[in-house]
KEKE-3310 file (N, C-alpha, C; in steps of 0.2 Angstrom, whole numbers, plus 5000, padded with zeros to 4 digits):
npx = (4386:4370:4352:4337:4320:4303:4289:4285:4285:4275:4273:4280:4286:4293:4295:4304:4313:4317:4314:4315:4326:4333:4328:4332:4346:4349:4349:4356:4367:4375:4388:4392:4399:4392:4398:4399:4382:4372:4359:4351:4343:4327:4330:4343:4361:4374:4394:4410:4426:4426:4424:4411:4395:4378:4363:4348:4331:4318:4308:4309:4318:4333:4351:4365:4382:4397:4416:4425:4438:4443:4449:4456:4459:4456:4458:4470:4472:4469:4455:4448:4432:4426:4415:4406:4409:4400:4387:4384:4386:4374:4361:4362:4359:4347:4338:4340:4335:4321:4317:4316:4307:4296:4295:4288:4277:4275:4271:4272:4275:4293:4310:4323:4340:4356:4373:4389:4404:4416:4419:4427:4436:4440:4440:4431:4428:4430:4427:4443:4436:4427:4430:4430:4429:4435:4441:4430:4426:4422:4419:4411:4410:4401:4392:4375:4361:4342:4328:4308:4300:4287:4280:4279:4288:4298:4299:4304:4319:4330:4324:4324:4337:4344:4338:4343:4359:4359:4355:4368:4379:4376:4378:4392:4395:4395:4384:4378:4372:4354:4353:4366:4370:4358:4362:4375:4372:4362:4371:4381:4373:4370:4380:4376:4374:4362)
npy = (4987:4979:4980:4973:4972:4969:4982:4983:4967:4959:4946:4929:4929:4921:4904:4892:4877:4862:4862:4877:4880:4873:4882:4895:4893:4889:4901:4909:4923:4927:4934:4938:4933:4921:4910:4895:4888:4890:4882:4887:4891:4895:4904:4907:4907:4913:4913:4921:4917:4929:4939:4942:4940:4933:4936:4930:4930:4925:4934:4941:4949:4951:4952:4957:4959:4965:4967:4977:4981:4970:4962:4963:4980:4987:5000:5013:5018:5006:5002:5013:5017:5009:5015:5008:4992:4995:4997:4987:4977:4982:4979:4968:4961:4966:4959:4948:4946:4951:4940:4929:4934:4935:4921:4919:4924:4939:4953:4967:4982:4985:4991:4999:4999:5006:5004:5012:5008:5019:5026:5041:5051:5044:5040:5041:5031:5026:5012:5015:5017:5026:5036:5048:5068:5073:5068:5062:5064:5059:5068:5063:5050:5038:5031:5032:5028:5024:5019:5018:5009:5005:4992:4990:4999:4995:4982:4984:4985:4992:5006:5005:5004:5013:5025:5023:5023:5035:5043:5039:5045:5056:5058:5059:5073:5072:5075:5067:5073:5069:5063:5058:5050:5039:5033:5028:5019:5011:5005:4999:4989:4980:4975:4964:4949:4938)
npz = (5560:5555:5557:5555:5560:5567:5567:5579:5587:5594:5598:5594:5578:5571:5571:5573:5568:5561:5546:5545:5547:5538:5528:5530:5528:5518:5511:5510:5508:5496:5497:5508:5521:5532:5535:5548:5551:5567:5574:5588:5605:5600:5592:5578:5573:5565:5565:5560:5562:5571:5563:5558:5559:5563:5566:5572:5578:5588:5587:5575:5575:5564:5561:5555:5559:5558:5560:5558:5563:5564:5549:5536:5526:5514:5511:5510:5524:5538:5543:5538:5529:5516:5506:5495:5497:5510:5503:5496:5505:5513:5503:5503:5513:5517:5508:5511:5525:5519:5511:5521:5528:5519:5520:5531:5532:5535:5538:5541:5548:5546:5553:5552:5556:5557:5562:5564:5573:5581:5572:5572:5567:5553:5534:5522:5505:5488:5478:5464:5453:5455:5462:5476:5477:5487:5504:5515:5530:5549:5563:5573:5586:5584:5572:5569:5563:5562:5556:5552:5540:5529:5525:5512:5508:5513:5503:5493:5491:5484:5486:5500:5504:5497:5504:5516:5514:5511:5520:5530:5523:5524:5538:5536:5531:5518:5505:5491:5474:5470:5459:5456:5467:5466:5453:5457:5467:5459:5450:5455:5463:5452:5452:5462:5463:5460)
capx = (4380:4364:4347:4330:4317:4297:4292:4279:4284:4270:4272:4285:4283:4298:4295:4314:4312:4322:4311:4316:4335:4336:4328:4337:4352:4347:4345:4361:4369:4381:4392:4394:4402:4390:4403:4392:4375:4372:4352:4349:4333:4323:4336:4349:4365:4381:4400:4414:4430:4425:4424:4407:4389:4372:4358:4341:4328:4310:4301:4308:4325:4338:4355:4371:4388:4406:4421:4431:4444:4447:4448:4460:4457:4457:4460:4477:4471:4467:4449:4441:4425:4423:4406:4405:4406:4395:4380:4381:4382:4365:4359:4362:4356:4340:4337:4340:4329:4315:4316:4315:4301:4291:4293:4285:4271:4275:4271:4271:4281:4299:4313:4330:4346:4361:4377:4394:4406:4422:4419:4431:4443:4439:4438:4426:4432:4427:4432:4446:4432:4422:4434:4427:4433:4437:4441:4426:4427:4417:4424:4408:4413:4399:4385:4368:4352:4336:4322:4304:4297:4281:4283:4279:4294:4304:4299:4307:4327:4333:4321:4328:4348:4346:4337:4350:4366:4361:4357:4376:4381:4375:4383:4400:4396:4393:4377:4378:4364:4350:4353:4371:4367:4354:4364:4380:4369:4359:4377:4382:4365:4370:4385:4377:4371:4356)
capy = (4982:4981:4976:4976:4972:4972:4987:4981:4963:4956:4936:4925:4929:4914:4898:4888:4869:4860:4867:4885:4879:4871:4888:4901:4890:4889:4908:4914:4927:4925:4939:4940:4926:4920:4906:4890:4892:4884:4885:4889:4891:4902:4909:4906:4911:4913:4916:4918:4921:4933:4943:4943:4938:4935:4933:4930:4928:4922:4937:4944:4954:4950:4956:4958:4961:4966:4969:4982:4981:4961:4960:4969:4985:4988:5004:5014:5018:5001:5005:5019:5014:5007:5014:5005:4988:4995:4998:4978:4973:4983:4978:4958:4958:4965:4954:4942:4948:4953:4933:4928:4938:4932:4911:4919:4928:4943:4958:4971:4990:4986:4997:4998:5001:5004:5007:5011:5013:5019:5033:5048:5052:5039:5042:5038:5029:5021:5011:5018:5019:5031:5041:5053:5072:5074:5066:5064:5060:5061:5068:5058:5042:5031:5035:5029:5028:5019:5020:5012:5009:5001:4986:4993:5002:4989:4976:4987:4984:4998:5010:5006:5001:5021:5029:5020:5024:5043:5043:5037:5047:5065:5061:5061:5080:5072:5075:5069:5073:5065:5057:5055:5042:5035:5030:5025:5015:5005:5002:4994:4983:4977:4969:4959:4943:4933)
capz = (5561:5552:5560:5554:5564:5566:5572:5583:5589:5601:5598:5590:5572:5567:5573:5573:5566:5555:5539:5546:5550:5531:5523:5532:5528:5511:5506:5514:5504:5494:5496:5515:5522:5538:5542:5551:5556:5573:5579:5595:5607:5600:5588:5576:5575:5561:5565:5556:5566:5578:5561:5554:5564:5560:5572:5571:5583:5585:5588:5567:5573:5558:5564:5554:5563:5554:5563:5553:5567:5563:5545:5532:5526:5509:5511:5514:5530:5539:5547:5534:5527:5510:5505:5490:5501:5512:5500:5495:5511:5516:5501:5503:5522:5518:5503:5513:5527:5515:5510:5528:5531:5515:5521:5539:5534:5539:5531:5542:5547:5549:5557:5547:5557:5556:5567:5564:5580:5579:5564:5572:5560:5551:5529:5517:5502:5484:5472:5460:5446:5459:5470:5481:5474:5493:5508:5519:5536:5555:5572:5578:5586:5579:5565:5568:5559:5564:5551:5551:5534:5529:5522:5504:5505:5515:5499:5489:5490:5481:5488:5506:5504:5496:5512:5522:5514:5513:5527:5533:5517:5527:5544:5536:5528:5512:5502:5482:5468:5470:5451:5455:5472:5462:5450:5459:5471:5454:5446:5462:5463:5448:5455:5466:5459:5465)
cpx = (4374:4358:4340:4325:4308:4295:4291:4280:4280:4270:4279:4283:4290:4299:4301:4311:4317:4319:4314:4323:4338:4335:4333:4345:4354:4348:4353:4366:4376:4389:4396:4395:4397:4396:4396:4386:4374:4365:4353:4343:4332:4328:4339:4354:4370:4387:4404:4421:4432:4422:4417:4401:4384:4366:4350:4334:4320:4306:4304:4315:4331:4345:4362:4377:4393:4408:4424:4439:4450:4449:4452:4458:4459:4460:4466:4480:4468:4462:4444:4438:4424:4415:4404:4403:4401:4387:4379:4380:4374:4359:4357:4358:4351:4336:4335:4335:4321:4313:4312:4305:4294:4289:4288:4278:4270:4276:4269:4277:4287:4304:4318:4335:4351:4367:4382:4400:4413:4426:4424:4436:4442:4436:4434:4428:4428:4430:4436:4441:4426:4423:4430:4432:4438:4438:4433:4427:4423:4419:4420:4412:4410:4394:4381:4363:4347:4330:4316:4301:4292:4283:4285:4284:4301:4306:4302:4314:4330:4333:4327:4335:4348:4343:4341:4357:4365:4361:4363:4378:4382:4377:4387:4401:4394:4385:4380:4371:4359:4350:4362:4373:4363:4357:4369:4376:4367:4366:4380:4376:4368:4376:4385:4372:4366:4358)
cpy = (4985:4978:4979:4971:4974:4978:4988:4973:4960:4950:4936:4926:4923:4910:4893:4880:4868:4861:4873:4884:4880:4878:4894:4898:4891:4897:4914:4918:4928:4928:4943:4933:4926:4914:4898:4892:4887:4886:4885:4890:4896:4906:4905:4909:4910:4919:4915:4921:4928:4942:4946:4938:4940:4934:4933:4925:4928:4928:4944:4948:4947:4953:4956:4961:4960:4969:4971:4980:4973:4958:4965:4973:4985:4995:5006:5014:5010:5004:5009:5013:5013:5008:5008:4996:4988:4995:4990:4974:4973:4980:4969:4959:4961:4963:4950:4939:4947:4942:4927:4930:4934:4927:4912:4922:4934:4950:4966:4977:4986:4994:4995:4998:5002:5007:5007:5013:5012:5024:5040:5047:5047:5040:5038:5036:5025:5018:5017:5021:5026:5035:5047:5060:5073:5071:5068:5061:5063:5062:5062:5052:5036:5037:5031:5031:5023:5023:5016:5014:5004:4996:4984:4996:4998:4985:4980:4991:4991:5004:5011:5005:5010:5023:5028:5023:5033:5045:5044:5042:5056:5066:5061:5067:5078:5069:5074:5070:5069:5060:5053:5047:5038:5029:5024:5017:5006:5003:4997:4989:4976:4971:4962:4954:4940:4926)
cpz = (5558:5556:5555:5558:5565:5572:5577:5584:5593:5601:5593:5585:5569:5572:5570:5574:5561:5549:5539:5546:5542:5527:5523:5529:5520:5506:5510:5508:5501:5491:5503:5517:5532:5543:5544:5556:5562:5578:5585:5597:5604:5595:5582:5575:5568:5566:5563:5560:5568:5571:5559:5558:5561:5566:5570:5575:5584:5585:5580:5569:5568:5558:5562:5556:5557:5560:5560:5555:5566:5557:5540:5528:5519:5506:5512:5521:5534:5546:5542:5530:5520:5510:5502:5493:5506:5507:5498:5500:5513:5511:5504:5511:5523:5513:5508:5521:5523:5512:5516:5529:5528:5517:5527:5537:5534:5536:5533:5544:5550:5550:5556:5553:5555:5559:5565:5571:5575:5570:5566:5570:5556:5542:5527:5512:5498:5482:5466:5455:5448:5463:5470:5477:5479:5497:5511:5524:5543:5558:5578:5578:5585:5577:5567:5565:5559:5559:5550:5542:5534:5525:5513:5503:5507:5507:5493:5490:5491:5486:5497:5507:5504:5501:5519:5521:5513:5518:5532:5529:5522:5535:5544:5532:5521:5508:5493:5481:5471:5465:5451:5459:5468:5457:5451:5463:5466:5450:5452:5464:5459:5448:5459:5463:5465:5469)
residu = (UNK:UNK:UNK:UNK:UNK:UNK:UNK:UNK:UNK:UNK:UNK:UNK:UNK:UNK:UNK:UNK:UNK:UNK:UNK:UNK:UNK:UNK:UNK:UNK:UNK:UNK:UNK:UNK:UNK:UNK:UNK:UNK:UNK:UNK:UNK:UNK:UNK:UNK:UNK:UNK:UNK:UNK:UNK:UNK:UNK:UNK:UNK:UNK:UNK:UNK:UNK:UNK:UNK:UNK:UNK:UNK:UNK:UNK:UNK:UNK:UNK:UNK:UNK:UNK:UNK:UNK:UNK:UNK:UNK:UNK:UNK:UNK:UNK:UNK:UNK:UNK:UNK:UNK:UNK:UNK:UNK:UNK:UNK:UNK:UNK:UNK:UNK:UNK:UNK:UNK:UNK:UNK:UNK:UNK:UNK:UNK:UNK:UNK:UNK:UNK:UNK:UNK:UNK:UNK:UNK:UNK:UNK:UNK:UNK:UNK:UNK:UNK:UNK:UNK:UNK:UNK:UNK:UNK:UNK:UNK:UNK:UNK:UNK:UNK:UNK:UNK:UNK:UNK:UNK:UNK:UNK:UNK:UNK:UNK:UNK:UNK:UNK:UNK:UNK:UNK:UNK:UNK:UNK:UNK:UNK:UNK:UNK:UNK:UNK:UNK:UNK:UNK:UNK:UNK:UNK:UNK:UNK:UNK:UNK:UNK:UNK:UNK:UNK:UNK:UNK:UNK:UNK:UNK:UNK:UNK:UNK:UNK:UNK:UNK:UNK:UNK:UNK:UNK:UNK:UNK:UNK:UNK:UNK:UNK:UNK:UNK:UNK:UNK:UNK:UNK:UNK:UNK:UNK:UNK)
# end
């Protein structure tokens, strides 16, 4: 699960009409599958068989769910963690986010999250063209990370997908380069099409 979130809500900052229905509708990302969007009070909502969830709610939270458990494993192991998938996902769902934000207004400290349950025992894993020298893996049973950033740092993608994924990166024991994530991270970017 990925959430971002203002860090200081005190009012509704998204106001849900059928202008806000059509844009959210409109800017949905084109590499995660939200499935049908179906407003709600005060809310909207995506889901796509039980596997993939979006939520977003008037007072700015933006709320992306995967079900690892529900969905086939590209891996040997069915459940270990595709980083490589993980870094596009975070990337696209706070694009998509940061997009959101701009139609509202809203230009103030957000608060990153991000959750994984169900990490014990559980490997770390790339693409072939990127494998890991080692197995990496957690005995925790989930990984958290909750991060606020100012919004200068929010609006700048890159910046924040990389202070999230090390972040994940260092509660599975594994720490790369600073030039070597950097690069992995911008070569992975660049996969993901607008």
């Amino acid at each position: 699960m990925v959430y971002i979130v203002p860090a200081s809500p005190i009012k509704s900052v998204i106001h849900f009409n059928k202008d806000m229905d059509t844009f959210i509708k409109s800017i949905e990302p084109n590499t995660l599958r939200f499935g049908n969007y179906q407003p709600i009070r005060d809310g909207g909502y995506y889901e796509y068989k039980s596997e993939f969830s979006v939520e977003i709610t008037k007072e700015g939270l933006i709320c992306y769910r995967e079900n690892w458990r529900q969905r086939d494993s590209t891996s040997e192991v069915k459940g270990d963690i595709m980083i490589d998938t993980s870094m596009i996902m975070l990337f696209q769902i706070l694009r998509y986010a940061k997009k959101i934000y701009e139609k509202i207004g809203f230009y103030g400290n957000v608060i990153i999250g991000a959750e994984i349950y169900g990490t014990e025992n559980k490997v770390l894993f790339t693409t072939p063209n990127r494998m890991l020298s080692e197995e990496y893996s957690t005995t925790a049973k989930s990984v958290l990370v909750n991060q606020r950033f100012s919004y200068s740092e929010f609006e700048n993608i890159y910046h924040a997908t990389y202070t999230i994924i090390e972040i994940l990166l260092r509660s599975f024991k594994l720490v790369l380069d600073e030039k070597v994530l950097s690069e992995w991270i911008s070569t992975l970017m660049t996969t993901v099409k607008e």
